[in-house]
N, C-alpha and C positions, 0 to 999 in steps of 0.2 A: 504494500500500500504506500501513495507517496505521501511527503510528510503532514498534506490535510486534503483532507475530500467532502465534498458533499453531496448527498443524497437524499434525491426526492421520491416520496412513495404519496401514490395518488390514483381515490377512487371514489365509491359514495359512501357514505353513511352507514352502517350495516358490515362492512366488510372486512373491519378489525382494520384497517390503515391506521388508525393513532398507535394500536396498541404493538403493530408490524414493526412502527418508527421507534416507539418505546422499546422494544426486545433491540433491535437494534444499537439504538443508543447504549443500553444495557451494557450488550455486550462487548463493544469498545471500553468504556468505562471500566466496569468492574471487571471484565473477565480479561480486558487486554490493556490496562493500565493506559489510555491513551483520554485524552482530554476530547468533550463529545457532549454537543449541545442537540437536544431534541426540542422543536416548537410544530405546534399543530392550527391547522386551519381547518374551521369547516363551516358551515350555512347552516342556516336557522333550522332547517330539519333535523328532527330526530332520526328517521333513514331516512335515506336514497337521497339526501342531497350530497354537495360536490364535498368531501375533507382531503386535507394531504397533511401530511407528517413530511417534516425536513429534520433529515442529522448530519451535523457538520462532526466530522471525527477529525482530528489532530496530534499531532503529538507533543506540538505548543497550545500555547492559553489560545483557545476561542474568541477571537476579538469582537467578532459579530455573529449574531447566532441562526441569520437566516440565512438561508440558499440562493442564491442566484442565478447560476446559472449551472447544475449541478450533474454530477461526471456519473454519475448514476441514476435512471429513470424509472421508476416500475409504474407502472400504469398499469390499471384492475377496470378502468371504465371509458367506453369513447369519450366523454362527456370529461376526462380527467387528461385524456390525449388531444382532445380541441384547447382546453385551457393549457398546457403546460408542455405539449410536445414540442414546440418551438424552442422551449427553456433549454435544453442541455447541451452539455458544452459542446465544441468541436470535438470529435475525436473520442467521445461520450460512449455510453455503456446503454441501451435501451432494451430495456426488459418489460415484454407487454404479455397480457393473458389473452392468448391469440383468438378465444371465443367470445371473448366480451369486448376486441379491441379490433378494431380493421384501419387499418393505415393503406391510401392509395399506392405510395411509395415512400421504399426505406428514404429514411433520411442519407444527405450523402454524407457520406466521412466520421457514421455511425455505425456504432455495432449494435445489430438487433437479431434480439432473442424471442422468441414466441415460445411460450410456457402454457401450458392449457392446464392452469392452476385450478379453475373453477372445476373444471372437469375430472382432473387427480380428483379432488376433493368429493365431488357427487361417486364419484365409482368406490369410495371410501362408506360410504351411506353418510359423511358427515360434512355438506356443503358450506359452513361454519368455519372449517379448518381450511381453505383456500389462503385464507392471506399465510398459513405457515406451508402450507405446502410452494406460497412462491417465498418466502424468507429464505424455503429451503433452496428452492433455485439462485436467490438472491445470490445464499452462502455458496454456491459453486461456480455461479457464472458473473458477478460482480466483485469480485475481489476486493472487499469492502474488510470480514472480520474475519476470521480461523474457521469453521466448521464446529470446532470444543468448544469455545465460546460464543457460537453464535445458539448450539444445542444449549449450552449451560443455560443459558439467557433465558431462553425459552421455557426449560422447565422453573426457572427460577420466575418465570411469573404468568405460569398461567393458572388456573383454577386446580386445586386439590381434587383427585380424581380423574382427570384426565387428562394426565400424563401420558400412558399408553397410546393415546388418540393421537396426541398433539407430538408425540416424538416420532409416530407411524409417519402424519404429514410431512411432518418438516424434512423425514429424510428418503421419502419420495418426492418430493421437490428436491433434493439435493443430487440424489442418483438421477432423477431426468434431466436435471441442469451438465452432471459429467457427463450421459450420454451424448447431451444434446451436442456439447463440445466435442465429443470425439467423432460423432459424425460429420459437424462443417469439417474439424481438420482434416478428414477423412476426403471430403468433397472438395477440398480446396486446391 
């Protein structure tokens, strides 16, 4: 990772995006000693309006704690890819959930990943767990935190009991994130 990054996670209301940005955040912080500011956005709706989580991670003090223009994108909603796909940097990292997301064309001089998070998720019977099943992509194909700390992260904050569930997600998003890599390098 270089010595600071930002990262934008954005979808609706409903879909765990604050709590995606908080495990994130998390796991820079505690499990990888590194300086990591988490702030959330979202609309007056209780679901299905627009939120986004931003984490700036570093390894100096956090001077400003929002995102601007940030080296890592996950997008979970068209509606989250109208607002914010323009945002990332050059040469940027974009991770979308390719059933809830349609892009005409890849951005140029971006890497784009298409993760069918929602989809792990429902073939799981627990459509709920999507935002960790792309955490888990996150953790393979955004070189953002370690895998050990992004797992620790995860169990260290989600609900007592489902644990089992939530460690199943996150590292089938992890395993589809390494395949998905071995296949472009594969095709390339």
């Amino acid at each position: 990772m270089s010595e600071k990054q930002e990262i934008r996670l954005a979808g609706f209301g409903g879909q765990g995006i604050i709590l995606s940005g908080h495990i994130l955040g998390k796991a820079a912080a505690l499990f990888e000693k590194k300086n990591a500011v988490f702030t959330q956005s979202y609309g007056p709706e209780a679901r299905g309006g627009s939120c986004s989580a931003d984490v700036v991670i570093s390894d100096d003090v956090v001077h400003y704690p929002k995102v601007g223009r940030p080296a890592v994108l996950v997008i979970m909603s068209q509606g989250a890819w109208t607002t914010y796909g323009q945002s990332i940097l050059p040469g940027g990292t974009l991770i979308l959930d390719e059933d809830l997301v349609t892009i005409d064309k890849d951005p140029e001089g971006i890497t784009v990943y298409r993760v069918p998070a929602t989809r792990l998720a429902e073939s799981m019977g627990k459509k709920i767990v999507a935002n960790i099943v792309m955490l888990g992509a996150v953790g393979a194909l955004g070189n953002v935190v370690a895998y050990e700390s992004l797992k620790n992260s995860v169990l260290s904050s989600i609900p007592a009991g489902t644990e089992e569930l939530n460690i199943s997600a996150f590292d089938r998003g992890y395993q589809y994130g390494v395949d998905l890599l071995k296949r472009m390098q594969a095709n390339a």
